[in-house]
C-alpha positions as CSV (number, residue, x, y, z in Angstrom):
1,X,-7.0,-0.6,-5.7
2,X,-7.7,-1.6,-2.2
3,X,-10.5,-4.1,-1.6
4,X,-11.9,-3.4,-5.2
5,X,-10.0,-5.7,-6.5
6,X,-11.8,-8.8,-4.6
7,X,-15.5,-8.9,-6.1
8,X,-16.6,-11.0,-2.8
9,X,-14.0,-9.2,-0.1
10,X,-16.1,-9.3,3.4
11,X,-17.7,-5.6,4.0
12,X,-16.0,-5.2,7.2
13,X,-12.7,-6.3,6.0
14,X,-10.3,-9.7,6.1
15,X,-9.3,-11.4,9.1
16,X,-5.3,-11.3,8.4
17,X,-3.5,-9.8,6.0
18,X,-0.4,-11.1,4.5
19,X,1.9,-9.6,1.8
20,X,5.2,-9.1,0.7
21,X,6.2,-6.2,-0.1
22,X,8.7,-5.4,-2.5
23,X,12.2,-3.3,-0.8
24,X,12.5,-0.7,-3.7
25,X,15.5,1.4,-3.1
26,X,13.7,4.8,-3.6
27,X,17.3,6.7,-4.2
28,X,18.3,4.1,-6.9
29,X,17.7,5.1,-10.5
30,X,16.8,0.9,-11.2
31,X,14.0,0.4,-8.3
32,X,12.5,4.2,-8.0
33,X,8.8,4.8,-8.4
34,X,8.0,7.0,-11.7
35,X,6.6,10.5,-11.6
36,X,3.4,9.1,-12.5
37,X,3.0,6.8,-10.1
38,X,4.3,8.5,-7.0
39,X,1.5,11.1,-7.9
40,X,-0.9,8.6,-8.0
41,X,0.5,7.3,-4.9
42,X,0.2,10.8,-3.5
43,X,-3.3,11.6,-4.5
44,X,-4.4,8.1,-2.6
45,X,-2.4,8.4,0.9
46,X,-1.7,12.1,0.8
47,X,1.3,13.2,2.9
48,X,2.0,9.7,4.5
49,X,3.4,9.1,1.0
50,X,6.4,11.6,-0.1
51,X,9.6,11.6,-1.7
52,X,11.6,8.7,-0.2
53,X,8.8,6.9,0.9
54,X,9.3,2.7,1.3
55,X,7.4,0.7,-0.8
56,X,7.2,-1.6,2.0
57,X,5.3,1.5,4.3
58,X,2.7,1.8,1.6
59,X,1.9,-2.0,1.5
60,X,1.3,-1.4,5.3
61,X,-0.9,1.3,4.6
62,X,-2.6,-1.5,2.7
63,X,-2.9,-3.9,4.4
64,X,-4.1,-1.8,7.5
65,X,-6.8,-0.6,5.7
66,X,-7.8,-4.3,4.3
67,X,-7.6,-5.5,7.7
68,X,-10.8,-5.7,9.7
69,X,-11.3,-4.0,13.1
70,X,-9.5,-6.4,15.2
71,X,-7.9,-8.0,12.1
72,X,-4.0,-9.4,12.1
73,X,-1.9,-8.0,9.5
């Protein structure tokens, strides 16, 4: 959900950044994203998110986009 989910985020975006991101096995039957969700994911990032796709790339994605110009992440 991006920034949405912080009702006071600053406009131009946070000054760091910091997660951690789950390592999901995406060939493993226990950790793999569901058919729903890797079309949601899909219809958000387009073709930077496909098949075998890290979880830990899309957090990036995140957190790049959360980050303000200059921003640490």
């Amino acid at each position: 959900d991006g920034a949405a989910v912080w009702p006071d985020a600053p406009p131009a975006g946070f000054a760091a950044v910091i997660g951690n991101p789950p390592f999901l096995n995406q060939l493993g039957s226990s950790t793999s994203r569901t058919a729903e969700d890797a079309t949601r994911l899909r219809e958000r990032w387009g073709p930077a998110v496909f098949r075998y796709t890290d979880t830990a790339a899309i957090f990036l994605l995140v957190a790049t986009e959360l980050a303000a110009p200059g921003g640490v992440v």
